[in-house]
C-alpha positions as CSV (number, residue, x, y, z in Angstrom):
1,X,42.5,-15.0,3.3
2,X,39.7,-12.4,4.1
3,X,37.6,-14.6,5.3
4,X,40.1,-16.5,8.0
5,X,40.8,-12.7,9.5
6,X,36.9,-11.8,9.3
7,X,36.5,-15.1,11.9
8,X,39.6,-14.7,13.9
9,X,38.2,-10.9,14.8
10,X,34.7,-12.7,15.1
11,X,36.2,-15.1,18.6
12,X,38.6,-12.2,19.6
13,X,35.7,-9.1,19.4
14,X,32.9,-8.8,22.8
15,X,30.1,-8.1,21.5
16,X,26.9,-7.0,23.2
17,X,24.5,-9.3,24.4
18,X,21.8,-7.6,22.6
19,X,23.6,-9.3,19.6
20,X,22.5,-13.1,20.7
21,X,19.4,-12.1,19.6
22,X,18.2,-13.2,16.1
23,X,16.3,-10.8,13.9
24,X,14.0,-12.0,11.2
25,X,14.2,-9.9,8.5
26,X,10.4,-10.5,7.3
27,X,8.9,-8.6,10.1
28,X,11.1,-5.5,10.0
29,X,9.9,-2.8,7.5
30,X,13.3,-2.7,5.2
31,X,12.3,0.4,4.0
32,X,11.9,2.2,7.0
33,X,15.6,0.8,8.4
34,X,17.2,1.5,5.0
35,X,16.1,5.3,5.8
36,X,17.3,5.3,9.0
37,X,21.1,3.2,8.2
38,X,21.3,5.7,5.2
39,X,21.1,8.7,7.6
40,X,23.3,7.3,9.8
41,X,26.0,6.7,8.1
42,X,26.0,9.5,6.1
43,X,26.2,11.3,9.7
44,X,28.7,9.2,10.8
45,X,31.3,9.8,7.6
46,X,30.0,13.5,7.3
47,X,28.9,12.6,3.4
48,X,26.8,10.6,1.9
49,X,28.8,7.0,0.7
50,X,26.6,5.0,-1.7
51,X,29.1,2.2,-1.3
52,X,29.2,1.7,2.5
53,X,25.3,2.8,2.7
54,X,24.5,-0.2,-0.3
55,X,27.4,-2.5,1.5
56,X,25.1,-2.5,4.9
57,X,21.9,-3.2,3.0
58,X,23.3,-6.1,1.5
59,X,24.5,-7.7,4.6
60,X,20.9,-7.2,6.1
61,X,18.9,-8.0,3.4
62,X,21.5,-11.5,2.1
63,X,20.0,-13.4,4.4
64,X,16.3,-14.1,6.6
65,X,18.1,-14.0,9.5
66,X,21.4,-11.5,9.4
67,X,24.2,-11.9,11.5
68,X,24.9,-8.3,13.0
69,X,28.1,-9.8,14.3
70,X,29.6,-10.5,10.9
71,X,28.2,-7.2,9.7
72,X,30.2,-5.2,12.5
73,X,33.3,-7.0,11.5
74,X,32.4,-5.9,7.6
75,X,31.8,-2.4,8.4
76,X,34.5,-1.7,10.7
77,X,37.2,-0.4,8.2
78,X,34.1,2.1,6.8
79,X,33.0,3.2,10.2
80,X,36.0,2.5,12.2
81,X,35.4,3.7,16.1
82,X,31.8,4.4,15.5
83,X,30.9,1.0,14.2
84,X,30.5,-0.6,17.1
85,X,27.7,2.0,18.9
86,X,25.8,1.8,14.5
87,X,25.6,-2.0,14.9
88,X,24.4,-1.7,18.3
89,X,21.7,0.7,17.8
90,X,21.0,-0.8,14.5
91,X,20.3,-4.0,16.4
92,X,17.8,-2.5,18.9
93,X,15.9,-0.8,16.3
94,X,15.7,-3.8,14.4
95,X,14.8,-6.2,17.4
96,X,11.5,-3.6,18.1
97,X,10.5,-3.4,14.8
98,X,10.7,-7.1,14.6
99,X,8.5,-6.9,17.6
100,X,6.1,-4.1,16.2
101,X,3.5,-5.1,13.6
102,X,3.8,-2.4,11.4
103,X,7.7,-3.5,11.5
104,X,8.5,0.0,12.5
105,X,10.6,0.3,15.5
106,X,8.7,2.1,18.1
107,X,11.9,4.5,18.5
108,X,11.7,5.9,15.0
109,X,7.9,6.2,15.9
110,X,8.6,8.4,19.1
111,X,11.1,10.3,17.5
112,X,8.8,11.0,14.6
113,X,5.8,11.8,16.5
114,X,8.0,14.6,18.6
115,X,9.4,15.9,15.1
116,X,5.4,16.3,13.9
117,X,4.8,17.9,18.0
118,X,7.5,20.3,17.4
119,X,6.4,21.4,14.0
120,X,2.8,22.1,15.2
121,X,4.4,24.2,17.7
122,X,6.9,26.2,15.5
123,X,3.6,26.8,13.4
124,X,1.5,28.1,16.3
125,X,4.2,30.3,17.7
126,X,4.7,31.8,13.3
């Protein structure tokens, strides 16, 4: 039953084109991502939910090459409106760290090199 509404909202929902892409799983730092879904969600729900934080891991990490499409369909009764905009960004993060070869998408390594900046500068200024 489940699974006949999971694909009637998979040919009914537009997804972004970004989603076409495949992402192999062996080049993206799972570590790194599970970090970054983990704060996300937790931001998203305003607490921290082991069972929707686990639930995403296991939909990335079931499979070489995830379907993000199938995971935004999953999530959508966790994350409701904000699922779509998660899946997206989740799916750019994990299309440049598949392209990175540390497996780091180079956003997380911006934002982290302007978190170290700013703490230099909060030092210097104290």
């Amino acid at each position: 039953m489940a699974q006949t509404v999971d694909q009637k909202l998979l040919k009914r929902t537009k997804f972004p084109p970004e989603f076409s892409q495949k992402v192999d799983m062996e080049k993206v730092n799972v570590e790194v991502m599970k970090k970054w879904i983990a704060g996300k969600i937790s931001e998203i729900l305003g607490s921290e939910d082991d069972v929707v934080i686990e639930l995403c891991f296991n939909l990335l990490e079931n499979s070489r090459f995830p379907d993000i499409k199938t995971l935004q369909i999953q999530l959508t009764g966790f994350l409701e409106k904000e699922t779509a905009s998660f899946c997206k960004e989740l799916w750019t993060l994990c299309l440049s760290a598949q392209a990175n070869p540390q497996g780091v998408p180079k956003e997380l390594l911006e934002a982290k090199k302007l978190e170290l900046i700013q703490e230099k500068v909060t030092l210097l200024l104290f």
